[in-house]
C-alpha positions as CSV (number, residue, x, y, z in Angstrom):
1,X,83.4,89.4,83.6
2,X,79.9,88.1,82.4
3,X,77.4,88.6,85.0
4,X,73.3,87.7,85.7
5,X,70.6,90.0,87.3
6,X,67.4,88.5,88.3
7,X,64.6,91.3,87.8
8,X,61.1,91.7,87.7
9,X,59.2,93.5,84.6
10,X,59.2,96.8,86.8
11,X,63.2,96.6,86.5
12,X,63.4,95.4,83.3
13,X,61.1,98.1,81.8
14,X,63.7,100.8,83.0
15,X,66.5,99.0,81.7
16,X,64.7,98.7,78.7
17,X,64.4,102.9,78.4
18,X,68.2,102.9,78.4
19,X,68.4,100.9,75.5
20,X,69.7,97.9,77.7
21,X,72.3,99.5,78.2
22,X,72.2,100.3,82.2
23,X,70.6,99.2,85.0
24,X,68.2,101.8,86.8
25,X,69.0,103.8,90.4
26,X,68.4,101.7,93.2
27,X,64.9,102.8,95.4
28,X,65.4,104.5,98.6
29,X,66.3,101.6,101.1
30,X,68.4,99.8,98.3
31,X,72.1,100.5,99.1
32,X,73.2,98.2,97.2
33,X,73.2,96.8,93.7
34,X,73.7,93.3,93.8
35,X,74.6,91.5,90.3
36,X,75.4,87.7,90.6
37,X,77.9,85.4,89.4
38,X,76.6,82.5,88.2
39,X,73.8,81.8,86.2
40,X,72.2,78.8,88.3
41,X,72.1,81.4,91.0
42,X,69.9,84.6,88.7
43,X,67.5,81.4,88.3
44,X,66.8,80.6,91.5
45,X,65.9,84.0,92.6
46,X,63.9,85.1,89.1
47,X,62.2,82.0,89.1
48,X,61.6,81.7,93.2
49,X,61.6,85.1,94.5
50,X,60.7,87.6,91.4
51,X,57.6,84.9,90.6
52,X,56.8,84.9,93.7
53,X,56.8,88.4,94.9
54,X,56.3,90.8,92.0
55,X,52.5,91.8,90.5
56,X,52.5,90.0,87.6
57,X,54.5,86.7,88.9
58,X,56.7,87.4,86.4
59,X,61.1,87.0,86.8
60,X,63.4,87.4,84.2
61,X,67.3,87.2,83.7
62,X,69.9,89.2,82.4
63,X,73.2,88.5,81.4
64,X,75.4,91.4,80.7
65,X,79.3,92.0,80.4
66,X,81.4,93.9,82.9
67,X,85.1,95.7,82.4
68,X,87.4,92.6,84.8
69,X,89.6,95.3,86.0
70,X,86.6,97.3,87.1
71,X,85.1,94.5,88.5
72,X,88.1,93.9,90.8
73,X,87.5,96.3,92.6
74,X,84.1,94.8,94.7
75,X,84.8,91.5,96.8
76,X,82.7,88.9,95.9
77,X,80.3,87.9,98.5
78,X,78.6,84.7,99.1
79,X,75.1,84.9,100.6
80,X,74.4,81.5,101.5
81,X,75.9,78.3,99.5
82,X,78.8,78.1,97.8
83,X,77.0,79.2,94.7
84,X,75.2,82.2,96.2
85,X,77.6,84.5,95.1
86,X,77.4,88.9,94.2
87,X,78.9,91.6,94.0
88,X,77.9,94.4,96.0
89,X,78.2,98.0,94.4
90,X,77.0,100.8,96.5
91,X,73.8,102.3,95.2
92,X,76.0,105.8,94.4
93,X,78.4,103.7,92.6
94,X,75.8,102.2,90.0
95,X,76.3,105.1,87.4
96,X,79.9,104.2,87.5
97,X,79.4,100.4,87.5
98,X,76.8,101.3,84.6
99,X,79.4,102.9,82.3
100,X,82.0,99.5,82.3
101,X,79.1,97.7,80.9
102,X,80.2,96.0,77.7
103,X,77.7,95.8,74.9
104,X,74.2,95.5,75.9
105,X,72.4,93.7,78.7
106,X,70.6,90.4,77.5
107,X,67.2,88.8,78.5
108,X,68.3,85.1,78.9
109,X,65.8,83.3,80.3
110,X,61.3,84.7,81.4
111,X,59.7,82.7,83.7
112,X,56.2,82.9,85.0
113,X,53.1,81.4,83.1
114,X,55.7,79.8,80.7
115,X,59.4,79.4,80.7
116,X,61.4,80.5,77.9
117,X,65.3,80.5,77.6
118,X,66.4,82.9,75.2
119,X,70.0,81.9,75.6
């Protein structure tokens, strides 16, 4: 299953450390990890939200691939339109969810001062 995180540079300099290879523990009031299902959707919170919010004004996507029969096991959820759709993974689950990664976790699209898509 190919799915999208929206980060800001804090997040993205942790998964960076792992080689972009996992995503990093959730912070204490996080319970859960919430990796979307749509690109269109990762856009509209980096580009909104992570701009918006973070120190540096700066959002990013990923785009990473997921085991399918892993990712059975979490019901998607939909947040808000039709398109507004995760999956939600218990914080204490993320290691887990972090080994059925396939291949490496890709920045796709920057936004901030400029907008770059690197996909």
């Amino acid at each position: 299953m190919t799915l999208y995180r929206p980060v800001g540079t804090a997040e993205l300099e942790l998964i960076e450390q792992s080689g972009y290879t996992a995503f990093p523990p959730r912070l204490p009031g996080q319970p859960i990890f919430y990796p979307v299902l749509n690109r269109e959707y990762a856009v509209e919170i980096a580009s909104g939200w992570n701009v918006k919010s973070t120190p540096d004004h700066r959002g990013y996507v990923t785009e990473f691939e997921v085991d399918d029969e892993y990712c059975s096991r979490f019901e998607v959820q939909t947040v808000g339109a039709a398109r507004h759709r995760e999956l939600w993974v218990p914080a204490e689950e993320l290691d887990e969810f972090n080994s059925h990664i396939i291949g490496r976790i890709e920045v796709i699209l920057s936004f901030g001062d400029e907008k770059q898509d690197k996909g």
